[in-house]
N, C-alpha and C positions, 0 to 999 in steps of 0.2 A: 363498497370500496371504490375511490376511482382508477382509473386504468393507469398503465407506467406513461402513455400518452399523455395524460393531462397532466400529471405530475411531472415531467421531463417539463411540459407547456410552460406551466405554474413558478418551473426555476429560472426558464428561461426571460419571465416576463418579471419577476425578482430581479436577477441581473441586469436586467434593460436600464429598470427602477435607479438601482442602484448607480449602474455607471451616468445614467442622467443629471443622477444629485450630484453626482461628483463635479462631473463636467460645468453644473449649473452654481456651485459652490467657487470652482475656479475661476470661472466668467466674472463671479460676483465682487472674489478678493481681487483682480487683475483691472476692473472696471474701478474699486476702489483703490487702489494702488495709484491710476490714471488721475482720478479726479483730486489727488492729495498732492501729485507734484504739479497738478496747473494752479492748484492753488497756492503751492509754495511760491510761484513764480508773479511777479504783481508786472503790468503792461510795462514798466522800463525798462526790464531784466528781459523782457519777452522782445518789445521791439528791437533792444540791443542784440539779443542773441540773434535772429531774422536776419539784421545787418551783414550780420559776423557770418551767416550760413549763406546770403545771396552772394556774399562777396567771396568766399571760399568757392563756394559753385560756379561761379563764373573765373576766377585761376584756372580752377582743375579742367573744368572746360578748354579754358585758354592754352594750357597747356597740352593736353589731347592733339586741338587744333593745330597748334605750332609745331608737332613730331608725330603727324599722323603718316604723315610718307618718309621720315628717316629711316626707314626699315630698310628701304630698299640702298639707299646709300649704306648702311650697317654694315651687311650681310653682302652690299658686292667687293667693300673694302678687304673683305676676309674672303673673297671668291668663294661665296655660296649663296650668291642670291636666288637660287633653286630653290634655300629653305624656308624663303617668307610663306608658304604653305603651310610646313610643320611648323611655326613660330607660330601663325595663328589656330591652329589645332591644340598645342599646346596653353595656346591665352583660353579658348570658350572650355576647354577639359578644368584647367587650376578655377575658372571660373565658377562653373559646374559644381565641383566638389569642396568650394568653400564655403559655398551657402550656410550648409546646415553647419559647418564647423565655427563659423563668425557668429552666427544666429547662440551656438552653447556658449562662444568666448561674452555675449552680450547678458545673456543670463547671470554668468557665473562670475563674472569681476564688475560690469557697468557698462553703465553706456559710453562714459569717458574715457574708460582706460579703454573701451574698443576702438571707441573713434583713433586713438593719439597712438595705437597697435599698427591700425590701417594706414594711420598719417607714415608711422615709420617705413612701414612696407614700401610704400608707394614715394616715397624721399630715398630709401635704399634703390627700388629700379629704376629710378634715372640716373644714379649712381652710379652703376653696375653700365648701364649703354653709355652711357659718359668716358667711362675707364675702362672698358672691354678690350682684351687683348686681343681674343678668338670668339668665335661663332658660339663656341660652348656656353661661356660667359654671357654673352647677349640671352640666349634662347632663358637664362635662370632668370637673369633681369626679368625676362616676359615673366615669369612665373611670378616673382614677386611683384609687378605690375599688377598682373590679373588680380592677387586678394589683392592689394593695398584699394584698387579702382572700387571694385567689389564691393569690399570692406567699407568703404566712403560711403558709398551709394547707401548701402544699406544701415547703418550707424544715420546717416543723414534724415534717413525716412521715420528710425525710430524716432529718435530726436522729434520731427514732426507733430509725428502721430500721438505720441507724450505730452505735446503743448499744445494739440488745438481740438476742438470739439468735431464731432462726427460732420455735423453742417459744413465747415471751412475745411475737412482734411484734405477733401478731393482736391482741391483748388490748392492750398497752399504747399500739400504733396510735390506738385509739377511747379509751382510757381520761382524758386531758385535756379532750377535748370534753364526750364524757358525762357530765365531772364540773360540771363547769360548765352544764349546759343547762339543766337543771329551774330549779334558781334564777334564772337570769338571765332564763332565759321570763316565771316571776312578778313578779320584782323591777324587770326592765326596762320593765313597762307598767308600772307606779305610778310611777315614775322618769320615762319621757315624759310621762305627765298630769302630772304636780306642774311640767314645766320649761313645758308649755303653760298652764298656770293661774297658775303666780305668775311669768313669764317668756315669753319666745320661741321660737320654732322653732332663733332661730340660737344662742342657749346650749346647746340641745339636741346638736348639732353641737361649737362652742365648748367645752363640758363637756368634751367625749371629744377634741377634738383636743390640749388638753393633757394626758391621763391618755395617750392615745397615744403623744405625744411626749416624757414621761419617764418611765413604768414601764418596756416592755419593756427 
């Protein structure tokens, strides 16, 4: 008879077995799943849509760049410029804790209706800093900021990695941000001075919440 040892052993190397196939069974339907919508997609639909993503990524950039110091105009306007601390406390905490909630909304409705979720998010808080009465009102903007931004980035990756092979993902992964970044770094500071010199903080805001709300 063998010992409770080797049999304890024997279930445990069963289960190993088991949760293997499983794992190797889902890789299998996920990698096919992969290889059926790049085939739905023929290089016009693919080129186009690349367009439609570098050009997005370089707004959303643009827009970052353009109200990356309204904060501090915000928050003195309501005398509390003390809070841009907990403002940004509050943006990496909503950020943090939407991952994995954006990650089930992509599962469970698509990739589309996630993307056009985060677009609303993200057209809502510049909304909310455009029309902010108090402090209060500002720091929720940040909150919907964080997922809508979030939401983007990560919707945008899947998007990606859905359309291009293991060879090109590294590269074409980073290649919408990076195209966009240099310019909108430079062009985005002359763009906030010019909305603070002949204007206000909340067109700054105002600007991009309509360019948000109908380009994507």
């Amino acid at each position: 008879m063998s010992s409770p040892s080797t049999s304890s052993k024997e279930v445990k190397t069963e289960e190993n077995n088991v949760s293997y196939e499983h794992d190797l069974e889902e890789r299998t339907v996920e990698a096919q799943e992969e290889n059926i919508l790049q085939k739905a997609w023929n290089k016009k639909l693919i080129w186009t849509a690349y367009v439609i993503v570098i050009a997005t990524a370089f707004i959303e950039a643009f827009a970052n760049d353009s109200t990356s110091s309204l904060d501090s105009y915000a928050t003195s306007s309501f005398n509390a410029h003390s809070l841009i601390a907990t403002v940004a406390v509050v943006y990496k905490i909503t950020a943090i804790c939407s991952y994995p909630i954006l990650a089930k909304i992509a599962d469970l409705l698509g990739r589309g209706e996630g993307f056009t979720i985060a677009v609303i998010l993200y057209t809502l808080a510049y909304v909310l800093y455009a029309s902010c009465t108090n402090v209060e009102t500002y720091v929720a903007g940040e909150i919907f900021f964080s997922i809508g931004k979030t939401g983007y980035r990560i919707f945008q990756q899947i998007f990606i990695a859905d359309t291009t092979s293991l060879i090109n993902r590294g590269l074409l992964s980073q290649l919408p941000n990076a195209i966009g970044a240099i310019p909108s770094l430079y062009a985005g500071t002359y763009v906030m001075d010019s909305f603070l010199e002949h204007s206000t903080w909340r067109w700054g805001y105002g600007c991009f919440a309509i360019v948000l709300g109908l380009v994507p």
